[in-house]
N, C-alpha and C positions, 0 to 999 in steps of 0.2 A: 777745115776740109772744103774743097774745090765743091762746086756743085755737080761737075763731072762725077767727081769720086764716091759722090754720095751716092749719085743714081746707082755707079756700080755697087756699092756695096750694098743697096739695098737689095738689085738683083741678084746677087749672090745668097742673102738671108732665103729670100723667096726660094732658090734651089735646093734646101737645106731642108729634108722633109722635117716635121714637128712630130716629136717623140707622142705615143698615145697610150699612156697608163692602161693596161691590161687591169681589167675587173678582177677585183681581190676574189678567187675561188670560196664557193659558199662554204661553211661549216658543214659538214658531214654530219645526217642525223642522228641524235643518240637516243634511243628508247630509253624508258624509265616507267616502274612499276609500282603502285600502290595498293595493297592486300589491305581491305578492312575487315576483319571478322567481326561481327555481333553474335554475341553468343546466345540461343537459345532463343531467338526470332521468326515469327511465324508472318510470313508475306503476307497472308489474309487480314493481319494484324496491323501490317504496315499499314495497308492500304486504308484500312479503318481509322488509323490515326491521326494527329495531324504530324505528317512527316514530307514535308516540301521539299527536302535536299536528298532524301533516296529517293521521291517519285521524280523530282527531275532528273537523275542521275538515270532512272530508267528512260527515260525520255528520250535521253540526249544518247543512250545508247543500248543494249539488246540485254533482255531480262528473260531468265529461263527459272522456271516455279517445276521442281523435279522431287521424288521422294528418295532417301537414300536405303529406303530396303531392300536386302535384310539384315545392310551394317546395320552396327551397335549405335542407339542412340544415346552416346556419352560423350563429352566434352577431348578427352585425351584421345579417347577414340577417332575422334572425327577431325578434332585438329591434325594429329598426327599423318589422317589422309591429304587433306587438303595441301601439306607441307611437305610430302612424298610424293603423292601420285598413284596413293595403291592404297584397296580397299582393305578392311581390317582383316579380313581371313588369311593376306598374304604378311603384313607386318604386327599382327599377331597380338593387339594391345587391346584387351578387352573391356578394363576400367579404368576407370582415374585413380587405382589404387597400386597394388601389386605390380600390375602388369604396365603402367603407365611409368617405365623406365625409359634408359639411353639402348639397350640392348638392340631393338630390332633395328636402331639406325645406323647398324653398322653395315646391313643385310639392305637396306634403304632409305641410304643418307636424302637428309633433308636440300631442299631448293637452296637453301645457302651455301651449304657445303658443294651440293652441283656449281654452282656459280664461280662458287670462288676457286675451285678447284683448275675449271676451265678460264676463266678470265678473273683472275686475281686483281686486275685495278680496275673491277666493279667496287662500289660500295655496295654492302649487305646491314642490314637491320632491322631488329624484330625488338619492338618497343609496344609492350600489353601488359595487363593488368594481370593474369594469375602467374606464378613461380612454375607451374608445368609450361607452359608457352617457353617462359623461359631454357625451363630446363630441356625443350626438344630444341630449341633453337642454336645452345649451346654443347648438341653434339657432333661428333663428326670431326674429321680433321682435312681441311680447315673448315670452323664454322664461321656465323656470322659476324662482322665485323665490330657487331654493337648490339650490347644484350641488354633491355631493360626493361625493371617489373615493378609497376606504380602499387602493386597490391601492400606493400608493406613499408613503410615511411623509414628512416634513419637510424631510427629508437630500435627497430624490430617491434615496433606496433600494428595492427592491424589499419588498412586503410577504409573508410567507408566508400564502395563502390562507383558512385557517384564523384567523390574526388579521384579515387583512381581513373576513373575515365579518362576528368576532364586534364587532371597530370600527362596522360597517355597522347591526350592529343595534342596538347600543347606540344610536347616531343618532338611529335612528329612533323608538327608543322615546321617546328624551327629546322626538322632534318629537312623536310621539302623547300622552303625559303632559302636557308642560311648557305646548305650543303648540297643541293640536289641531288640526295639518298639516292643512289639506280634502284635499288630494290629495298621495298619499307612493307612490312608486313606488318599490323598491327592488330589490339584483341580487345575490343571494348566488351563489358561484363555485367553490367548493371540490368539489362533486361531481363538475364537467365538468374540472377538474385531473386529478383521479383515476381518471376514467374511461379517460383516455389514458395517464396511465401506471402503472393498474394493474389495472385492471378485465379486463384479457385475461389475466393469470397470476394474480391474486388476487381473486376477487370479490367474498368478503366486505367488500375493503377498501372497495371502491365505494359496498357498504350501509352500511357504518362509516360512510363520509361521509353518507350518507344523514340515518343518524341522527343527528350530530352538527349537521347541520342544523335538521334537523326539531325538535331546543332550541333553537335560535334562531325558529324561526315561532313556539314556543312561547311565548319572551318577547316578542314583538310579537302576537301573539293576548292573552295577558292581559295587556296595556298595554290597545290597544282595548279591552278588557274591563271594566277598571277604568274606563278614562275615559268609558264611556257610561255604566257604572254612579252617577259621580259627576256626570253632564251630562248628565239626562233626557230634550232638547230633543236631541242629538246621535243621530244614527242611522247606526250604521256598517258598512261593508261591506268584509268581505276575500276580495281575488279571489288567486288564485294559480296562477302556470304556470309551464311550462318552454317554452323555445325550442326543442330535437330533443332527440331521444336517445343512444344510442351502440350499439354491435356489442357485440356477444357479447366481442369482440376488442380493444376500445375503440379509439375513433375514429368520425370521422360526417362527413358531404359528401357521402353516398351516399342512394339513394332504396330501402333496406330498407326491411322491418317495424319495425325496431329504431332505426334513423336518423331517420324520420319520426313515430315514434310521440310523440304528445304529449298533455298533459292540461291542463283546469280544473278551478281549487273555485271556486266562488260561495256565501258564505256572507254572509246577510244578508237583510233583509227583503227581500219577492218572490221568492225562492230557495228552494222546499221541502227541508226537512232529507230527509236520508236516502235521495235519491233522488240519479237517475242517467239525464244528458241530455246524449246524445251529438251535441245539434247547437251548442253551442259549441266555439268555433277561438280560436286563437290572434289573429284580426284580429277578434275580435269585442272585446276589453280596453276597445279607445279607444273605440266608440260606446255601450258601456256606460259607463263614466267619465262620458261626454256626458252620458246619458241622465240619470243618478243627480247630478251635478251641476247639472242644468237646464242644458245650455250646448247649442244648436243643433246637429246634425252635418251635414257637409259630404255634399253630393250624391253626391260621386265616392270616398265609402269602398266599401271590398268587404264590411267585418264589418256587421256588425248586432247591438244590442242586446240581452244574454241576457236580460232581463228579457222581453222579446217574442218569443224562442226564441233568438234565434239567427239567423247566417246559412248552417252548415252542415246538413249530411244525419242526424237522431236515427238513423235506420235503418242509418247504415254501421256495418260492422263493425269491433268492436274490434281495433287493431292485434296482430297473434300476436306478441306477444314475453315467453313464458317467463324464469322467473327463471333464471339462469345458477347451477350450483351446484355446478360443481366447484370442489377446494380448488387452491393454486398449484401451476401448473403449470409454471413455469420453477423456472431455478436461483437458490437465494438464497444461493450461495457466493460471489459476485463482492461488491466494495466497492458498484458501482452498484445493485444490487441490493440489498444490503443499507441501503442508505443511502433507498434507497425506504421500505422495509417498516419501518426506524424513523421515515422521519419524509415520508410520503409525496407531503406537499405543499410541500416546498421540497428538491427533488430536487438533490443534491449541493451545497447551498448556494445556489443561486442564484435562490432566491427566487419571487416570483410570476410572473416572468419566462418562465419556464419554461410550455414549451404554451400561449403566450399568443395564438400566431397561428394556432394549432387547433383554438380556441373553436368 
């Protein structure tokens, strides 16, 4: 090529503007939910404990300490709220026993079934420790996607509480890691065991359970953690409550300070770190789930969305229930006795069986 020709052709390249790749459009954010329940957990208790991954979890986002009187302070009872949106006078379930069916969720289907009914390529999952959990989780049409209960191992043997936990959480972690579950509800149990049979002569055991817990929220808190960190586009939110509390004495179906005292965390965007808003309840779970999901909520809930306050009173007073802090007060001479204080959650062998109808 001439050196004439090259100049032109150079000047020609020059005339030719240079294509400029357009920024690949961001991923569109996808909310995602995680329900911890601890069952039978008293905040004043938390606090008392050593429990670093629910006090940071209150830290890093907004903590509301509310009483649920004059619902029923029972386990079927309260979950049943939590997973509706409507207190017990309207879905009708007064124990863990009789009344602790599929019946009232035909009248007030569960947050799974809302979910998947409006957005069917959510994932849904409720992965806990008692066979009720299960069995409200799996009503409804459609219900949720993935049903599972650590209380009982392969055999049909009883599980001791303790491993059903840490089974429970393992679960879910791999659902938050592996699968990014949209909605993971789960039901750790081992506190509300301990409450009844040992929290009235030894209280530290009660916080023991406490804290033994609170490593498990811990590995499902930095699960979530990692996986947003590694999924930009994911935005996640962990909520956490108990269903009632216990006596001084252990035990609850009564409408104490102690019985009815109960708590949230909301920790996640729209949730101010650090603060503290006493108008979330327990029936607020499910229209927040809604809300954070995008999925419609039903006219005839009682809760209301904490992202918009709430449907309880910020101004009530915080339930009075003092840490309990004496050491044991019965006798630790006896076999039964003894056979608690070493191994407190599978009380004479018999597994998670045991206080199961005391929830």
């Amino acid at each position: 090529m001439s050196h004439t020709h090259r100049i032109l052709a150079c000047a020609a390249l020059a005339a030719v503007p240079f294509a400029v790749a357009a920024p690949a459009p961001a991923a569109p954010v996808v909310n995602k939910v995680v329900v911890i329940g601890i069952d039978g957990t008293l905040w004043s208790e938390v606090s008392a404990a050593d429990a670093p991954n629910l006090d940071r979890l209150a830290a890093q986002g907004t903590l509301a300490r509310t009483s649920i009187a004059p619902h029923t302070t029972m386990s079927c009872v309260s979950w049943a709220t939590a997973l509706t949106g409507v207190w017990d006078d309207k879905h009708g379930i007064q124990d863990n026993g009789s009344t602790c069916n599929a019946g009232p969720f035909a009248q007030y289907p569960t947050v799974f079934t809302q979910v998947e009914r409006e957005r069917p390529a959510l994932s849904t999952a409720s992965i806990g420790t008692w066979d009720k959990i299960g069995m409200i989780a799996r009503t409804g049409s459609p219900q949720a996607d993935r049903v599972t209960v650590t209380q009982v191992d392969p055999t049909g043997a009883g599980v001791c509480e303790t491993t059903a936990d840490a089974n429970a959480t393992a679960k879910v972690v791999s659902a938050v890691t592996d699968d990014g579950t949209d909605l993971l509800f789960t039901h750790l149990d081992q506190v509300d065991i301990v409450g009844h049979t040992l929290r009235g002569i030894w209280p530290q055991a009660y916080r023991d359970a406490i804290g033994r817990v609170d490593s498990l929220v811990g590995q499902i808190t930095a699960a979530v953690d990692a996986r947003a960190a590694s999924h930009s586009n994911e935005r996640w939110t962990i909520l956490v409550t108990t269903d009632h509390g216990h006596k001084p004495d252990g035990g609850h179906g009564g409408q104490s300070a102690y019985e009815t005292a109960s708590f949230v965390i909301a920790r996640g965007a729209g949730f101010a770190a650090g603060t503290e808003h006493n108008g979330y309840t327990l029936a607020d779970i499910t229209p927040t789930v809604l809300d954070l999901l995008d999925v419609s909520a039903p006219a005839n809930l009682d809760g209301e969305s904490m992202l918009t306050g709430g449907s309880g009173n910020p101004a009530a007073p915080v339930p009075n229930t003092p840490p309990v802090d004496s050491g044991i007060t019965g006798s630790s001479s006896g076999s039964a006795q003894a056979a608690m204080v070493a191994n407190p959650l599978c009380v004479l062998g018999s597994g998670s069986a045991s206080g199961s109808s005391d929830r």
